[in-house]
N, C-alpha and C positions, 0 to 999 in steps of 0.2 A: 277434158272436153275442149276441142278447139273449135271456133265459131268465126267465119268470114261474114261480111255483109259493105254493099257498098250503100253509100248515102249522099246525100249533095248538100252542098255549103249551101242555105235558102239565104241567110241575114244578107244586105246589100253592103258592110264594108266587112265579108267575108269574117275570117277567125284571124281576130285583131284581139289585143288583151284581156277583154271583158267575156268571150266567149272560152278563150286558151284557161282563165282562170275558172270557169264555170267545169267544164271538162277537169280541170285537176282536181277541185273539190270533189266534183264527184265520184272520183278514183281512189284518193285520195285514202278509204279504209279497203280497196278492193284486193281479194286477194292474188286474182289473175293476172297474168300479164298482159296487159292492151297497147295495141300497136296501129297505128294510123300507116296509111301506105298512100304515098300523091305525088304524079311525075316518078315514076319510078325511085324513090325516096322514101324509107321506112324508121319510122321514129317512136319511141317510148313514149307513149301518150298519157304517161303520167308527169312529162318535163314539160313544165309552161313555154321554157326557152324554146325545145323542140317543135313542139306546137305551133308556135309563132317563126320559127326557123322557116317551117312549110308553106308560107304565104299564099294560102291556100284563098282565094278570089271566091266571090258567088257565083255561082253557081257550079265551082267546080264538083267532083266526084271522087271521096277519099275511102279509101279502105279499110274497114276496121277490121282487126282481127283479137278474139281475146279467148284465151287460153284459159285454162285452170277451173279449179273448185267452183267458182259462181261466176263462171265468163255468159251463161244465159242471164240471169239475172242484170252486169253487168252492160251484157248488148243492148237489153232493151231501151237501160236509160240512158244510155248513149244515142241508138237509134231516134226513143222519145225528143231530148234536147237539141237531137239534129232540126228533127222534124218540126219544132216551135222555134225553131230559129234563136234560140237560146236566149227566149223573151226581150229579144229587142225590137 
């Protein structure tokens, strides 16, 4: 199963470490492939480095995409974490 979904960076100093590492934990046991897409730039959203590569600003608009066995499962709380602003 492959799954798109676009979402927006809400926190005000965008996906800086604290947020890059919150996204890899949560991946972290997933068995999908999850891929982040911003500026035409598509990265393994399971590399902190990657993640943070993307200096991805607030309110930008990034694209998830996640493949595999439990990529539903896996969108939501990604979708979720986007959506609290990764309790910052």
């Amino acid at each position: 199963m492959k799954l798109t979904q676009k979402v927006q960076v809400k926190n005000e100093m965008g996906i800086h470490t604290r947020p890059a590492t919150v996204i890899v934990k949560l991946l972290q046991n997933a068995k999908c492939n999850v891929s982040f897409t911003y500026k035409r730039e598509t990265i393994n959203a399971k590399s902190i480095l990657s993640i943070l590569m993307l200096a991805a600003t607030q309110h930008s608009r990034i694209t998830i995409t996640a493949e595999g066995e439990d990529a539903d499962e896996v969108m939501q709380k990604l979708i979720s974490a986007f959506e609290r602003g990764f309790e910052e």
